[in-house]
LUMFISE-642258 format. One record per residue (C-alpha): x, y, z; residue number from 1. Coordinates in pm, 1 decimal, padded with zeros to 6 digits. Each point is the difference from the previous one (the first is absolute). Layout:
N
{X->X	Y->Y	Z->Z	pos->NUM}
...
This chain:
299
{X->10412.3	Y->12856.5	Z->09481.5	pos->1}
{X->00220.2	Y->00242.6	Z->-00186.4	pos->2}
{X->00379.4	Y->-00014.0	Z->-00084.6	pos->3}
{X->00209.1	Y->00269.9	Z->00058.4	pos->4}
{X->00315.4	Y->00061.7	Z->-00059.9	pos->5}
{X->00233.3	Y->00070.1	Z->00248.1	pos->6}
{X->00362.9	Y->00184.4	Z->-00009.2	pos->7}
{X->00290.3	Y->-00171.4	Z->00114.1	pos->8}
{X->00331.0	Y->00040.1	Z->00021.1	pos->9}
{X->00206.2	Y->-00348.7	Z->-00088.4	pos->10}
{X->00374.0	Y->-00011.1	Z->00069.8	pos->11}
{X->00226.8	Y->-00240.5	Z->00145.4	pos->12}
{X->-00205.9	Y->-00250.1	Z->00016.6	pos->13}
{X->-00251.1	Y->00166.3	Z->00254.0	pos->14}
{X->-00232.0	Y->00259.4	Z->00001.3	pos->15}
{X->00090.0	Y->00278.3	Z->00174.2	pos->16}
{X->-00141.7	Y->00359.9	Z->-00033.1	pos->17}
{X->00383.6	Y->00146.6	Z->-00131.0	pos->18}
{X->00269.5	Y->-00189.7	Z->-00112.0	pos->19}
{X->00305.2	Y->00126.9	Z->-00193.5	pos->20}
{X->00064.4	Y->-00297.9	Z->-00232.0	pos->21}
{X->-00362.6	Y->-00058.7	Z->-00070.2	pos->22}
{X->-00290.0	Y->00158.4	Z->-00238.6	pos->23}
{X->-00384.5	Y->00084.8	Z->00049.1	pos->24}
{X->-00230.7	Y->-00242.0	Z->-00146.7	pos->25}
{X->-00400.2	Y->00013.6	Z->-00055.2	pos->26}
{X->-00111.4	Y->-00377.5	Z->00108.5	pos->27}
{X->-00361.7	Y->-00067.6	Z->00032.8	pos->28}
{X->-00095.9	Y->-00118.7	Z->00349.5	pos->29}
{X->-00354.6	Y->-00170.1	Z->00068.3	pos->30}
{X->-00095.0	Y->00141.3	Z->00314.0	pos->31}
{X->-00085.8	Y->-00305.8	Z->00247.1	pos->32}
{X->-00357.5	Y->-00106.8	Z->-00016.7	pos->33}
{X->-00209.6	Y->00103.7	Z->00257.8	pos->34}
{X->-00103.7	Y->-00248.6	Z->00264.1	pos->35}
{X->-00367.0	Y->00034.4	Z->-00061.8	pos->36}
{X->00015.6	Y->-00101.5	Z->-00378.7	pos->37}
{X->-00069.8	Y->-00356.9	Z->-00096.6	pos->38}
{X->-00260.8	Y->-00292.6	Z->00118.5	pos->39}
{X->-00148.3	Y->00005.6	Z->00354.2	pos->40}
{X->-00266.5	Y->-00219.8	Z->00120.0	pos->41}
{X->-00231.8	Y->00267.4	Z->00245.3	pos->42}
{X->-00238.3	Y->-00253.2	Z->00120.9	pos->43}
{X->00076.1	Y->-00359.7	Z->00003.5	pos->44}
{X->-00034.3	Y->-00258.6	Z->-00113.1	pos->45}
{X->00124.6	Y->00041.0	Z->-00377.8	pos->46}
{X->-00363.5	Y->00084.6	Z->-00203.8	pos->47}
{X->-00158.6	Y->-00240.6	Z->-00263.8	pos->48}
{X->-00147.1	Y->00007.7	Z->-00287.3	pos->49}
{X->-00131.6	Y->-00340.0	Z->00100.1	pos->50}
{X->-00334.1	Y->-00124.4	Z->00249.4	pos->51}
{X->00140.4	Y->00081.7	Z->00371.6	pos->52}
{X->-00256.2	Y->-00023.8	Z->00272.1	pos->53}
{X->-00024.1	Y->00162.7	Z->00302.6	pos->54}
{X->00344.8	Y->00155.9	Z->00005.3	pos->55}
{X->-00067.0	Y->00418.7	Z->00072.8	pos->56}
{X->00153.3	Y->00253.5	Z->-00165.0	pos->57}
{X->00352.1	Y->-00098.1	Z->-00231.8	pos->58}
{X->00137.1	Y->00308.7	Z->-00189.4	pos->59}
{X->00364.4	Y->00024.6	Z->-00178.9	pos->60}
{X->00136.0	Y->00376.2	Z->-00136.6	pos->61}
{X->00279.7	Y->00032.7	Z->-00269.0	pos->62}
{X->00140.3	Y->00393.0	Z->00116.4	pos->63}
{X->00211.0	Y->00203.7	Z->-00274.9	pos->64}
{X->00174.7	Y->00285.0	Z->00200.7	pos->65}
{X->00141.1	Y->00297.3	Z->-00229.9	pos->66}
{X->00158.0	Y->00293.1	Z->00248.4	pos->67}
{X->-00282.9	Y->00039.1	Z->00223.3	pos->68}
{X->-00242.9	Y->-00119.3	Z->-00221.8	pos->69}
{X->-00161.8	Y->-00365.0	Z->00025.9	pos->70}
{X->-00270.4	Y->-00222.9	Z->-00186.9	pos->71}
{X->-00133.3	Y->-00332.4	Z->00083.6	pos->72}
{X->-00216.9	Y->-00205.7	Z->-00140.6	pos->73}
{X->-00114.8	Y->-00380.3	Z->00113.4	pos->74}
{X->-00235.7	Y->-00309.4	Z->00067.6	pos->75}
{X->-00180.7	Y->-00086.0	Z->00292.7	pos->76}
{X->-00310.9	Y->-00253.4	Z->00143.7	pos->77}
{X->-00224.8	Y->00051.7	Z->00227.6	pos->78}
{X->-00205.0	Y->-00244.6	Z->00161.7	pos->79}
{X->-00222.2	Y->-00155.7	Z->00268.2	pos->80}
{X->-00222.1	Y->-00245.7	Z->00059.9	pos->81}
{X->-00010.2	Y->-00204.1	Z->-00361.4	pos->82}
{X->-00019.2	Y->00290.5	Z->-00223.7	pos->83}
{X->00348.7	Y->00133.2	Z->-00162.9	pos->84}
{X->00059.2	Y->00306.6	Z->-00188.3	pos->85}
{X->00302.5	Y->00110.5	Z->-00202.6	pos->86}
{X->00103.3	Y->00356.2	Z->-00092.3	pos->87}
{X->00270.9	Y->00221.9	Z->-00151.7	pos->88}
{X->00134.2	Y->00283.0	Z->00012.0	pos->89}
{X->00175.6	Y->00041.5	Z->-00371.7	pos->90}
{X->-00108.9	Y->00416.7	Z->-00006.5	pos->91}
{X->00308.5	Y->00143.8	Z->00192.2	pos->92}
{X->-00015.8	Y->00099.3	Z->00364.2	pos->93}
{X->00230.9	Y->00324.0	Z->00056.2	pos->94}
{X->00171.0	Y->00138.8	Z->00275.6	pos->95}
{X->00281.6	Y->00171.1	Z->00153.7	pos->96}
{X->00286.6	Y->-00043.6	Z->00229.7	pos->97}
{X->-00001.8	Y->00256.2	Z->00300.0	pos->98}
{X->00351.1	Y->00135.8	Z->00103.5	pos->99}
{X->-00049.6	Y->-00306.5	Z->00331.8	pos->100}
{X->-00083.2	Y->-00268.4	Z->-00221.1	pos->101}
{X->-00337.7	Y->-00024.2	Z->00006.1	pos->102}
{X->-00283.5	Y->-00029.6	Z->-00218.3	pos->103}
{X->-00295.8	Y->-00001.8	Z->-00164.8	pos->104}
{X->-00103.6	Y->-00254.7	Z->-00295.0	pos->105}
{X->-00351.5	Y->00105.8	Z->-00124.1	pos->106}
{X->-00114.4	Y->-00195.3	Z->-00343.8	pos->107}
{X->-00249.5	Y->00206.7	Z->-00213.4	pos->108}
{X->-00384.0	Y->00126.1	Z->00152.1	pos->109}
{X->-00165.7	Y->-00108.6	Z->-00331.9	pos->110}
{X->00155.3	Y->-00371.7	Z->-00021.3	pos->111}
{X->-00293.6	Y->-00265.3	Z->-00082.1	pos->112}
{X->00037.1	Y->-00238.5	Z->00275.2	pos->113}
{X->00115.0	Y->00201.1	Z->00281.0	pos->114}
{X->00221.9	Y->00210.2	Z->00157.2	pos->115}
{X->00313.4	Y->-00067.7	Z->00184.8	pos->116}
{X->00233.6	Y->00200.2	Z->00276.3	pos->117}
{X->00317.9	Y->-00051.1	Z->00169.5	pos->118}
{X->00208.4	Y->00154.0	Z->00238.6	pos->119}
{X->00328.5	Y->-00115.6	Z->00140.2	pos->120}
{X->00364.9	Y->00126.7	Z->-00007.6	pos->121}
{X->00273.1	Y->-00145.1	Z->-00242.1	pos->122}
{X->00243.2	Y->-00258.9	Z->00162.7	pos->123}
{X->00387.0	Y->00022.3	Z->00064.1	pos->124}
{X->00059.7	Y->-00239.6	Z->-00259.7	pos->125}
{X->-00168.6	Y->-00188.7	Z->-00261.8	pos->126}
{X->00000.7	Y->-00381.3	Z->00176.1	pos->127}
{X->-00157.2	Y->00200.7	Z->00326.8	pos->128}
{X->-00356.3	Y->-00009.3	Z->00079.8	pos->129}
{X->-00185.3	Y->00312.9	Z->00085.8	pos->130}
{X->-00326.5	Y->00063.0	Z->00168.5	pos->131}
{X->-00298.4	Y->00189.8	Z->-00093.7	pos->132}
{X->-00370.1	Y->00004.4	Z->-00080.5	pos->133}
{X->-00275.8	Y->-00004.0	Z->-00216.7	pos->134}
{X->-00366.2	Y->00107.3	Z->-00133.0	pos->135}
{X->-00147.7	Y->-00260.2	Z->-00296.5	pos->136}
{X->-00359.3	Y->00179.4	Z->-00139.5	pos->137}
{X->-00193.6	Y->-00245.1	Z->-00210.3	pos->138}
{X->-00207.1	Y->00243.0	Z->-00233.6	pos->139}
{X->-00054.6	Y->-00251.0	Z->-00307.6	pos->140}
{X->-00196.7	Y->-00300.2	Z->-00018.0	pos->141}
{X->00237.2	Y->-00308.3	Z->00053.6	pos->142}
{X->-00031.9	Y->-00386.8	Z->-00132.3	pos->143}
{X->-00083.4	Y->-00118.7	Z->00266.5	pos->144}
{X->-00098.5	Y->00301.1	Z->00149.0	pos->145}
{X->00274.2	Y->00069.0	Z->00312.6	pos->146}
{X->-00121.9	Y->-00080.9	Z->00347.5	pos->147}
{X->00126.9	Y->00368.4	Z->00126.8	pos->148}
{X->-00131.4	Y->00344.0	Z->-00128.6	pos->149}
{X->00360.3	Y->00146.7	Z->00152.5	pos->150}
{X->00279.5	Y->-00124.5	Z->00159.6	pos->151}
{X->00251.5	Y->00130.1	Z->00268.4	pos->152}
{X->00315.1	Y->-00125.4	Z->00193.6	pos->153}
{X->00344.2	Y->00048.6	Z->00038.0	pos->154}
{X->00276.4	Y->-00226.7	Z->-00162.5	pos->155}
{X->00333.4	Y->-00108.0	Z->00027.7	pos->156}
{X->00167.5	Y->-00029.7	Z->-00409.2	pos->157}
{X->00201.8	Y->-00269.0	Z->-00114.7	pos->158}
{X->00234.7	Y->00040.9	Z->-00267.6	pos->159}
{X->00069.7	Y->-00241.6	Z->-00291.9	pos->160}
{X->00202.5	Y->00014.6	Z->-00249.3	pos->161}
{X->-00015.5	Y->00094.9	Z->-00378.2	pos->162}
{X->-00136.7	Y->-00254.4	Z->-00243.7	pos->163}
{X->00302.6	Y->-00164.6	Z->-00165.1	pos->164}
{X->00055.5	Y->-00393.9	Z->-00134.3	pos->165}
{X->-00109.4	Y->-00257.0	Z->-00193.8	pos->166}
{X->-00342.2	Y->-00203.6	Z->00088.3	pos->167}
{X->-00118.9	Y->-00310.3	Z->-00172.3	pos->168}
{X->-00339.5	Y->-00167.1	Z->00019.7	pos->169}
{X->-00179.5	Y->-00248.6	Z->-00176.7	pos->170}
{X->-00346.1	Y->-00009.2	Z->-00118.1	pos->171}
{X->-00228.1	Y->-00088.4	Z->-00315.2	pos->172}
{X->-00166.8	Y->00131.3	Z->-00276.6	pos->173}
{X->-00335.2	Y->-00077.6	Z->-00073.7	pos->174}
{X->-00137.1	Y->00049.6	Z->-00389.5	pos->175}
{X->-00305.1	Y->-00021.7	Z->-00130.9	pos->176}
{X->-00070.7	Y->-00118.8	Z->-00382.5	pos->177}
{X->-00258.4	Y->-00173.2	Z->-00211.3	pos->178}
{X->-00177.7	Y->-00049.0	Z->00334.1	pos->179}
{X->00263.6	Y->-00109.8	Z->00165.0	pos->180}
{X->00250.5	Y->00042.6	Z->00244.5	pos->181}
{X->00344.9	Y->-00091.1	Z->-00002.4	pos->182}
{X->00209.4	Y->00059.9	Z->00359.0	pos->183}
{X->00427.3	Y->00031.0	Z->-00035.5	pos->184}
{X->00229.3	Y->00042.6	Z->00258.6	pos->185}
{X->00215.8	Y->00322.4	Z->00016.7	pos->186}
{X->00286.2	Y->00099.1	Z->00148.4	pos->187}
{X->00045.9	Y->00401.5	Z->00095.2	pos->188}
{X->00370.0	Y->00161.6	Z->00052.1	pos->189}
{X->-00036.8	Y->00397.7	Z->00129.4	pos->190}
{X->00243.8	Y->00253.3	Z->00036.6	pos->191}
{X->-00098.0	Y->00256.5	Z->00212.9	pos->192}
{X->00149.5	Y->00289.5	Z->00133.6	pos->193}
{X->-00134.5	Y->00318.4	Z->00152.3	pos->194}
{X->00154.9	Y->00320.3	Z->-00016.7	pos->195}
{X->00071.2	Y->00252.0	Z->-00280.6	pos->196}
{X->-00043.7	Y->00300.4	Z->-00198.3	pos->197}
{X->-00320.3	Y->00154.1	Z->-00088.0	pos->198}
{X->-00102.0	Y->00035.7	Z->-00328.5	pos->199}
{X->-00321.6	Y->00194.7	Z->-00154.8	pos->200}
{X->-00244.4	Y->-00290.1	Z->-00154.5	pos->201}
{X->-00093.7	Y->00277.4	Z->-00278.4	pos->202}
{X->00333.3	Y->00101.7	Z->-00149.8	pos->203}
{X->00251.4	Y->-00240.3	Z->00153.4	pos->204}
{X->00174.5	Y->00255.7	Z->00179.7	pos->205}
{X->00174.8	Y->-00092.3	Z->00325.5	pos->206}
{X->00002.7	Y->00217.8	Z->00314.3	pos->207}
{X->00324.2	Y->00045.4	Z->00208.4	pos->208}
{X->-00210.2	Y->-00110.1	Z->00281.9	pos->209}
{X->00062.7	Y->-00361.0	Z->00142.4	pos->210}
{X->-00298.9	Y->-00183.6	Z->00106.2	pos->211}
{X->-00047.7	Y->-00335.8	Z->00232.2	pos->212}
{X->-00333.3	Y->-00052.0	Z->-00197.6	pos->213}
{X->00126.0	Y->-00078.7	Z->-00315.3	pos->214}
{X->00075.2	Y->-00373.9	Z->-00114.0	pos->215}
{X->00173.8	Y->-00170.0	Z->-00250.3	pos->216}
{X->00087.8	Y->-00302.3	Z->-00129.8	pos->217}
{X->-00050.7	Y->-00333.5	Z->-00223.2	pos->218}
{X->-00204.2	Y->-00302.9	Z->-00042.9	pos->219}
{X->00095.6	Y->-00352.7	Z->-00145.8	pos->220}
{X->-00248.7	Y->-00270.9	Z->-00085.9	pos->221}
{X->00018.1	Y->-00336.5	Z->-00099.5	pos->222}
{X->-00287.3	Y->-00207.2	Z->-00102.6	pos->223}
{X->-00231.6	Y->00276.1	Z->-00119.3	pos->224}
{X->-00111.5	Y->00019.2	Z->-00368.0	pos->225}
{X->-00028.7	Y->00342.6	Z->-00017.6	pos->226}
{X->00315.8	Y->00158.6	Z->00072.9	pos->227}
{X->00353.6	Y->-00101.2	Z->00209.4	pos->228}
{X->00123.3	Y->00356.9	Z->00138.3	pos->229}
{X->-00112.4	Y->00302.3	Z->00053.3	pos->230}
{X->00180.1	Y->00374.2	Z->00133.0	pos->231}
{X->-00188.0	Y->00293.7	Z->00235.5	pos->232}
{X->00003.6	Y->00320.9	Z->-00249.2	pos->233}
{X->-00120.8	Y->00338.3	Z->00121.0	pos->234}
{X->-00345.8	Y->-00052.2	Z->-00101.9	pos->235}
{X->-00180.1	Y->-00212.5	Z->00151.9	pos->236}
{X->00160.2	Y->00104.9	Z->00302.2	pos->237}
{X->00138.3	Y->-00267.4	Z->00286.8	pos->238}
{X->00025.0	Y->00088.9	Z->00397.1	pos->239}
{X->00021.2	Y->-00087.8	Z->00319.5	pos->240}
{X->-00282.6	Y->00155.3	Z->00207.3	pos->241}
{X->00100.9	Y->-00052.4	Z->00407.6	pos->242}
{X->-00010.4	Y->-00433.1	Z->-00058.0	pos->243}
{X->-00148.1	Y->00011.7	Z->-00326.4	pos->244}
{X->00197.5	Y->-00110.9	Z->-00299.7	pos->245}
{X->-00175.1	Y->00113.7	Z->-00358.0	pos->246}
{X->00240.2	Y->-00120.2	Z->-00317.9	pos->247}
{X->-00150.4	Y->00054.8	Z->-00323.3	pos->248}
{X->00258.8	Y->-00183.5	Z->-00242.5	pos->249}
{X->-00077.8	Y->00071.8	Z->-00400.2	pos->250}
{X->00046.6	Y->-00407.3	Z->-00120.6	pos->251}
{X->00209.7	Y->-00045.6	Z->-00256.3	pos->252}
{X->-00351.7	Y->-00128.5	Z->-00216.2	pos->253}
{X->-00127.0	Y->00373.7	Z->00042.6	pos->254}
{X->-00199.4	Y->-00044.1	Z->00319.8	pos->255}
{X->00012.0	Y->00158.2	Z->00287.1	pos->256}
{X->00035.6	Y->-00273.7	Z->00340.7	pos->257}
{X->-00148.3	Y->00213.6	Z->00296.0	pos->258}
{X->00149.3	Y->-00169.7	Z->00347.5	pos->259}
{X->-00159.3	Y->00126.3	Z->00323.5	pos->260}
{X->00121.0	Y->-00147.0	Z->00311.7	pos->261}
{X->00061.6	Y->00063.1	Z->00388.2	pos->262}
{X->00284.1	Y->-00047.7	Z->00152.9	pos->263}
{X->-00077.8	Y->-00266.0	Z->00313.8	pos->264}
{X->00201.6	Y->00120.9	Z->00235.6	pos->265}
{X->00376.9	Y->00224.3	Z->00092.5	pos->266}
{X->00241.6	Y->-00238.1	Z->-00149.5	pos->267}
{X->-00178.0	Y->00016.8	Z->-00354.9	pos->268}
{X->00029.3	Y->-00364.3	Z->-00087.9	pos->269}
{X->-00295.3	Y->-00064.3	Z->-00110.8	pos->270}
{X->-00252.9	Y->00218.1	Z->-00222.6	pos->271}
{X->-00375.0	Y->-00090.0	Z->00009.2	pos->272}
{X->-00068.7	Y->00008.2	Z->-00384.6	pos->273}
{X->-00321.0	Y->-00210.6	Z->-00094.8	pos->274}
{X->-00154.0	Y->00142.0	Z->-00336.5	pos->275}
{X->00220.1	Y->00165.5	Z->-00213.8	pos->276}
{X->-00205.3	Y->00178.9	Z->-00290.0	pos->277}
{X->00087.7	Y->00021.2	Z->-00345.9	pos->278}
{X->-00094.3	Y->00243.6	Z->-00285.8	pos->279}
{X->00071.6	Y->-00025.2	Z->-00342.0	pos->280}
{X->00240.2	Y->-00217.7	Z->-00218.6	pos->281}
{X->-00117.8	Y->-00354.3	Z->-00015.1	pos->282}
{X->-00078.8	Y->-00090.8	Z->00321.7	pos->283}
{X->-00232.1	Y->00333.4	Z->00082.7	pos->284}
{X->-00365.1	Y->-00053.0	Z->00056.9	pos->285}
{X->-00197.1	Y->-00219.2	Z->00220.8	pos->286}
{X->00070.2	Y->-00337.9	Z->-00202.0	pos->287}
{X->00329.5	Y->-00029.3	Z->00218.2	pos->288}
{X->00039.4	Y->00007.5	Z->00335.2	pos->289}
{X->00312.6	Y->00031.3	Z->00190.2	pos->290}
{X->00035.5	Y->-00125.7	Z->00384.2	pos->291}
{X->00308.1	Y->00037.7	Z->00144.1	pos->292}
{X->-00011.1	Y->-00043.0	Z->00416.3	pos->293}
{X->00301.2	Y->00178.7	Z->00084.5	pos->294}
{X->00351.8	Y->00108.7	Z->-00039.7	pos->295}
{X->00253.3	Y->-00117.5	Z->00217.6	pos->296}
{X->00376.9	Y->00170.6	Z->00012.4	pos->297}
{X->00258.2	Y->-00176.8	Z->-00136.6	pos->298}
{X->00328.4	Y->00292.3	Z->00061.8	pos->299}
């Protein structure tokens, strides 16, 4: 979302358009967000990057809104019987915001595993639900492959908030050496928080644009050999992708600590982690594994 700067006239103590005892004065005003922007859950409940059986359809959007313009991109399950299937939607869907409110969110026709529509009308207010519907078309081959071909239906959205806090979990690392294995207990403190500028991967740029998919943060560990903390950087980049939390911290040892995780339901207090990867530095490679169950929210 852009900043623009606003005129204003400040003098005794108010703002008032004339005043004789007063002067004009250029402030920059952040237009108020608007009330489709941020996390809403479309189809519930919250998706998983986990085994879930027999639960339908579960899809989560992340909307940036820019004038009239708006993008989403997000996570979803769908399944029946015992098969499950998980997809994304990280290639932009696009739309715009009719003069009434409504609109249409239409991701890309050439996207790998599918194609996905939606049509509703943006709410009053950013902690109001609104209503709407949508098309899913599975083109790509799946793992498992989906139960449905397409899927149609109408929705009510739920709204949570921004990623923001501290989580802590516990969990081991497992290293392999001179055949064998050695298991140590680690302790994981994240700071997370989603929201900020944009800022071009190739020259480091940033765009006036604010963006709800964009996530930063920090990592502290205790007990690892490898490395102790860690910081998001531009490249790789973090998100947050409808429930999905992706934080790629650069370790202090020169790794990089890739932590993908769903959130488990509105409140956010817990993040389904289980194997964090890591590339590089000393603990890169497949002699160390890293399991980590979850993250749970501490403030």
């Amino acid at each position: 979302m852009k900043t623009r700067p606003w005129l204003t006239y400040v003098a005794c103590g108010v703002v008032l358009p004339l005043c004789g005892c007063g002067a004009w004065v250029v402030s920059p005003v952040t237009p108020a967000a608007s009330p489709l922007a941020g996390n809403w859950l479309i189809v519930g409940p919250m998706p998983t990057n986990g085994l879930v059986v027999g639960t339908g359809l579960r899809l989560a959007l992340t909307f940036d809104v820019n004038g009239s313009n708006i993008t989403a991109v997000g996570f979803g399950n769908d399944s029946c019987g015992n098969a499950e299937s998980s997809f994304g939607f990280g290639s932009l869907a696009t739309g715009t915001i009719a003069a009434d409110g409504s609109f249409t969110l239409q991701s890309p026709a050439n996207f790998p595993e599918g194609t996905l529509s939606i049509q509703g009308t943006v709410p009053k207010a950013s902690d109001t639900s609104w209503t709407g519907g949508y098309t899913i078309s599975f083109d790509g081959p799946l793992v498992p492959s989906t139960c449905d071909k397409s899927l149609t239906g109408t929705f009510t959205a739920t709204p949570f908030p921004p990623v923001s806090g501290v989580y802590v979990g516990t969990g081991s690392t497992e290293t392999f050496a001179n055949g064998k294995s050695t298991t140590t207990p680690v302790t994981f403190e994240v700071s997370l928080q989603q929201g900020g500028m944009l800022t071009n991967p190739v020259n480091g740029a940033t765009s006036p644009l604010f963006s709800n998919l964009v996530l930063t943060g920090s990592i502290r560990v205790q007990g690892s050999p490898c490395f102790s903390s860690g910081a998001t950087a531009v490249t790789p980049a973090s998100s947050v992708e409808g429930n999905m939390v992706h934080a790629a911290f650069l370790m202090d040892d020169g790794s990089t600590l890739n932590l993908l995780g769903s959130l488990t339901d509105i409140t956010e207090g817990h993040i389904a982690t289980n194997l964090p990867l890591v590339t590089g530095g000393k603990c890169g490679g497949i002699t160390t594994v890293i399991q980590l169950p979850g993250l749970d929210r501490q403030s």
